[in-house]
N, C-alpha and C positions, 0 to 999 in steps of 0.2 A: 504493500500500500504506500503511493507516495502523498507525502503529508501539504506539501506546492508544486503545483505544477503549473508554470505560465506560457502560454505558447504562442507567440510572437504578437504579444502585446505593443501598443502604440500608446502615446498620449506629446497634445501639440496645445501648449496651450499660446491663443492667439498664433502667431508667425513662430514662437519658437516648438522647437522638437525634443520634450522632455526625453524620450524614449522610443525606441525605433526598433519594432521589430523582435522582442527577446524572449528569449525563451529560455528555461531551465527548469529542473525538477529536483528536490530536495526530500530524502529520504527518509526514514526513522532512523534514529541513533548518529545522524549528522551533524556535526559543527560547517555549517557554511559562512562562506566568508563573500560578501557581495561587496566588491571593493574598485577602488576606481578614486580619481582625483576630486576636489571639490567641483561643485556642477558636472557632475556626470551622470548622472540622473539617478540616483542609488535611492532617495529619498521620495522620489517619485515613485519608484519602482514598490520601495515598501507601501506607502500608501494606498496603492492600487489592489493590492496584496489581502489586504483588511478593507475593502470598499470604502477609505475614507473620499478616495476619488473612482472613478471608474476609467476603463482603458477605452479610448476611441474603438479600438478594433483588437480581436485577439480574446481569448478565455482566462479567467482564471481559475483556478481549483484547487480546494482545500482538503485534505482527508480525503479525496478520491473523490470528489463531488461537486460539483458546480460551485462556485460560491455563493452563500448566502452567510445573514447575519446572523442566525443562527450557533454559525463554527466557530465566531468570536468567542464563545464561552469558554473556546480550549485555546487560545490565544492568549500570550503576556506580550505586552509593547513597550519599551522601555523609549520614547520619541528622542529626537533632538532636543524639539525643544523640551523643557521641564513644566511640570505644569502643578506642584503642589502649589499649598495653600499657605501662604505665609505666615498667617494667624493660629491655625492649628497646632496643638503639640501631634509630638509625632504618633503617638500610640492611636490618639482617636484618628487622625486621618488615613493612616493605615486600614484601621479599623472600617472607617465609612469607606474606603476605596475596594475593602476585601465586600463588605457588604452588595457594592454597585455588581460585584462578580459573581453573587450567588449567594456569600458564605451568611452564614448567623454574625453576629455582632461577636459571640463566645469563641466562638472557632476563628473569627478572623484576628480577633487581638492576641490569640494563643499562638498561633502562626505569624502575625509579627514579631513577639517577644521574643519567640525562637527564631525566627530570621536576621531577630537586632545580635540575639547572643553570637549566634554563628558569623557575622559579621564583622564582629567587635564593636558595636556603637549601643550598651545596654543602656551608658548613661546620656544617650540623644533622645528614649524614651518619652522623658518627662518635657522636654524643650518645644519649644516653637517651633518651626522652619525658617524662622526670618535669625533665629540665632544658632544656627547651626554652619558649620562650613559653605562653602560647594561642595567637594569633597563626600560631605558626611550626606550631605543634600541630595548627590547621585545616589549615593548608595542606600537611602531610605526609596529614591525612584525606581531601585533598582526593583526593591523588596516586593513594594506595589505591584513591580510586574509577574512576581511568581508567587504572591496568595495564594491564587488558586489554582495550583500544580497545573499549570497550561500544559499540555504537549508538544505546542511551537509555541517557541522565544525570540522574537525580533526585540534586536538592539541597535538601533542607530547610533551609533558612534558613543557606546557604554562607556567608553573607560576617559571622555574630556571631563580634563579638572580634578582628576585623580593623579596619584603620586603612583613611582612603580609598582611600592609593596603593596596597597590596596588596590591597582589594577591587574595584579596576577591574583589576587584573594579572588577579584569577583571572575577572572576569568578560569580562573580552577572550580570556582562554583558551578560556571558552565558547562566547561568536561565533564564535573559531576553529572551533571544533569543528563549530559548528553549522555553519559555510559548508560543509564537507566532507559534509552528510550526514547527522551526526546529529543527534537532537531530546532537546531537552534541556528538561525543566522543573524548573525552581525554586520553591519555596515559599516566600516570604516573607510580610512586613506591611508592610513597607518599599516602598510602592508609586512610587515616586521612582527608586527602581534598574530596575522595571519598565519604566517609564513610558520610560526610555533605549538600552533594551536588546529587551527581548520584541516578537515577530512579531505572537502572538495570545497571549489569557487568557482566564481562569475567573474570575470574582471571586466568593467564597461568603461566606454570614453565617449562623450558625448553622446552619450544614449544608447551608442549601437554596443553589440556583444563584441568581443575582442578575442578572448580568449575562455573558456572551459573546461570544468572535467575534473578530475579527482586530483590532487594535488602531487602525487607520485607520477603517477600519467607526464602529468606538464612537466616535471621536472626533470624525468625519465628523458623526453626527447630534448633538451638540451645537452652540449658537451661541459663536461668536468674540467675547463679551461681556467678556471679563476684561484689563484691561489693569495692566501692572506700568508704573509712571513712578519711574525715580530723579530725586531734586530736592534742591536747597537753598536755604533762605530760606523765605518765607510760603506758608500753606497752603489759603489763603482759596477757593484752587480747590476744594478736596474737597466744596465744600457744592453744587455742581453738580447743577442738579435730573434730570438724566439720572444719576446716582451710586444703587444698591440700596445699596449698602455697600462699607466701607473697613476694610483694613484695613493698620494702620499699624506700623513696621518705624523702623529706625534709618537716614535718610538716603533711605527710597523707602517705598512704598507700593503693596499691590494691592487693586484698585478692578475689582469688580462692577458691571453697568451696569443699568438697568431692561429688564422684558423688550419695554416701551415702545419703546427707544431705540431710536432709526438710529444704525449701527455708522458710518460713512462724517461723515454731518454730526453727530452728536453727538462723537462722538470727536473731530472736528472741533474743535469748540466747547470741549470739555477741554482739547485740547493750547493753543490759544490764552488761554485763560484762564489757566492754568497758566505759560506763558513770561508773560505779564506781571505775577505774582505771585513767581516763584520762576526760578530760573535751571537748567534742564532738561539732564541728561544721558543720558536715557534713556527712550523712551515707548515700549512693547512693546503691542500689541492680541494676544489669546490667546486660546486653545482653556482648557476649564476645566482643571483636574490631574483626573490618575485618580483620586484621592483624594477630589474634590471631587463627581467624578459617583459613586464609589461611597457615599458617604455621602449622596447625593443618590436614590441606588436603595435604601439603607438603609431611609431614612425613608419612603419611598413604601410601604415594606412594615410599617411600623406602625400598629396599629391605633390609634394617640391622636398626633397630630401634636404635634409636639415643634417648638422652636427649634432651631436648628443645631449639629448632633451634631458633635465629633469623634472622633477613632480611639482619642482616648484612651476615651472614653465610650464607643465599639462594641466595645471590648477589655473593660472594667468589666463590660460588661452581658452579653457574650460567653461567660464565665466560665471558658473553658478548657479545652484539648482531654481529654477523656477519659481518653485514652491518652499522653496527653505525657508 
């Protein structure tokens, strides 16, 4: 049974083109990662998802069924934007938000207080929203979204305004969730938290699909050409005529190879050169980042071939979602 399924959904609002065309299907027991630069239509995409808007043209399907409003019941949405109540302590508006999902008043503040403990915020409890972090603020939104044990978990861009160690809490809370069953996709631009976490993705750029498929899959058909070396002292190795490109960091360096090179004897040849120029604590051979092959699928799809983009320049040119 797939839990989304959207088959080449559209949506144009006015002259622009939120989304073009996409499709994909998301399973049980999935972490998907729907990711792409700012305005690339990702938040479009969700809202279509959940009928806060509907697609010009194309289906959607939830739990194997047509959409209706109905299947929201087994749905948690954690939005961009935030939407608590500033005035409220946190217990009751938990409370009223578990109630809007079905639950009793008893059962829903029972399951916040266990949600705060497992979080670590027992003492935001008793507080307002208007005095609590950002931070602590996500992560009471986050709670709201899984009251009431949804089966799908859309998170728009979960972890802004968090620090590391409480964005790996809530996103370990995820795995949790996903190991049990349900599938969970995330929206980000942060494709680095993906790249650690997500089963399968979407990656989209200005609306259209770019790339898909299981994350082994996509990574599988790229070469193992990138190698990171921590070093210090001389750096005379880098000029290595097996080297495309370098680029350099404080204390190490990652280094692109030709598409010439033999992985095995060039690599070879690097590391040896390298220890007799500099004193080695680290030589990694690597798959590229996701990042790297997205902006790598970017480009392929422009009409005037450009030097190498980054995320910040596919966000620039991107211009931003519509509806954000």
């Amino acid at each position: 049974m797939s839990i989304v399924q959207l088959q080449n959904i559209r949506k144009v609002y006015d002259t622009k083109v939120a989304v073009e065309d996409l499709s994909f299907t998301i399973e049980p027991g999935t972490m998907f990662g729907l990711l792409g630069p700012n305005g690339s239509g990702k938040t479009s995409s969700i809202r279509m998802m959940i009928g806060i808007t509907v697609p010009d043209s194309g289906t959607v399907s939830l739990f194997d069924k047509p959409f209706t409003r109905s299947a929201l019941g087994r749905v948690g949405y954690l939005p961009e934007e935030r939407g608590l109540y500033k005035k409220m302590n946190v217990l009751a508006q938990l409370t009223f938000l578990g109630q809007l999902h079905g639950l009793t008043a008893a059962v829903a503040a029972r399951r916040a207080t266990l949600w705060c403990e497992r979080l670590d915020i027992v003492e935001a409890i008793p507080k307002k929203t208007e005095d609590l972090s950002k931070g602590m603020q996500q992560k009471i939104q986050f709670i709201a979204a899984l009251l009431h044990d949804p089966d799908l978990i859309l998170m728009d861009e979960p972890f802004s305004g968090l620090d590391p160690v409480n964005a790996f809490l809530l996103m370990s809370t995820l795995v949790d969730l996903c190991s049990t069953g349900k599938a969970v996709l995330f929206s980000t631009h942060r494709m680095d938290q993906v790249e650690k976490f997500c089963n399968s993705i979407a990656l989209i750029h200005r609306g259209h699909l770019i790339l898909s498929g299981s994350m082994r899959e996509i990574k599988s058909g790229y070469p193992r050409n990138r190698i990171l070396i921590h070093f210090e002292g001389g750096d005379a190795f880098l000029q290595h005529p097996c080297i495309e490109s370098v680029t350099r960091y404080n204390g190490h360096a990652e280094i692109r190879l030709r598409p010439s090179a033999t992985l095995a004897d060039d690599a070879q040849s690097l590391l040896t050169q390298a220890i007799q120029h500099a004193r080695v604590s680290r030589f990694q051979v690597m798959e590229p980042t996701l990042e790297e092959i997205f902006i790598e699928k970017v480009q392929e799809t422009l009409p005037v071939k450009t030097g190498k983009l980054s995320m910040a320049q596919l966000e620039k040119e991107g211009g931003g979602d519509i509806d954000a």
